[in-house]
N, C-alpha and C positions, 0 to 999 in steps of 0.2 A: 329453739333449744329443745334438745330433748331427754325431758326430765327422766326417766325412767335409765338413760345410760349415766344420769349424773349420780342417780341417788345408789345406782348399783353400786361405782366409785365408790361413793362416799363409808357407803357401806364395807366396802372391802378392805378400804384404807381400816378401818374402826377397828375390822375385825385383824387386820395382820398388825394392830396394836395390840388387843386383845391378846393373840396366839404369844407377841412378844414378852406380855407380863407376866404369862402365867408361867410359860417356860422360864424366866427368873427365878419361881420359886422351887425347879426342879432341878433347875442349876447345882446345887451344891450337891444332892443326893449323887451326879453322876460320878464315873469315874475319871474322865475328861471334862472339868467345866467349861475351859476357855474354848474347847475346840468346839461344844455342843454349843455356845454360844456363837460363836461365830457361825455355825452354821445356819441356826436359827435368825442372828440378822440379816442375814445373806437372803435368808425365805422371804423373813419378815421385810422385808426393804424391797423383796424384786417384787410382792404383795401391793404393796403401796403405792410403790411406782406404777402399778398399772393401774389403780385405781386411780393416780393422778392423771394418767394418762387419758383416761375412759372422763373422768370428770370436763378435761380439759378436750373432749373430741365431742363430750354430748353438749356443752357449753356453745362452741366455735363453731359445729356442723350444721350448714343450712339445710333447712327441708328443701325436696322440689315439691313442686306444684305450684 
């Protein structure tokens, strides 16, 4: 396993949570909320997904040697 691509994941996922909440609270100041929301889960989700991904490839991936 190799922890260093898991916790970078894990890491990334946190933070494309992060970026999502904080953009909630700038949501309403815009002039478009639904669209700047949508675009930001759009970030926030393709974020995550890779950090699942990265968790789920540093998890499964055998060393050689």
């Amino acid at each position: 396993m190799n922890l260093r691509v898991v916790f970078t994941g894990a890491g990334l996922i946190v933070l494309a949570a992060a970026f999502f909440f904080y953009m909630t609270t700038m949501a309403p100041q815009s002039n478009d909320p639904e669209t700047m929301m949508r675009t930001v889960g759009m970030v926030s989700g393709g974020a995550a997904g890779l950090g699942g991904a990265m968790i789920l490839f540093g998890v499964f991936r055998r060393k050689r040697g």
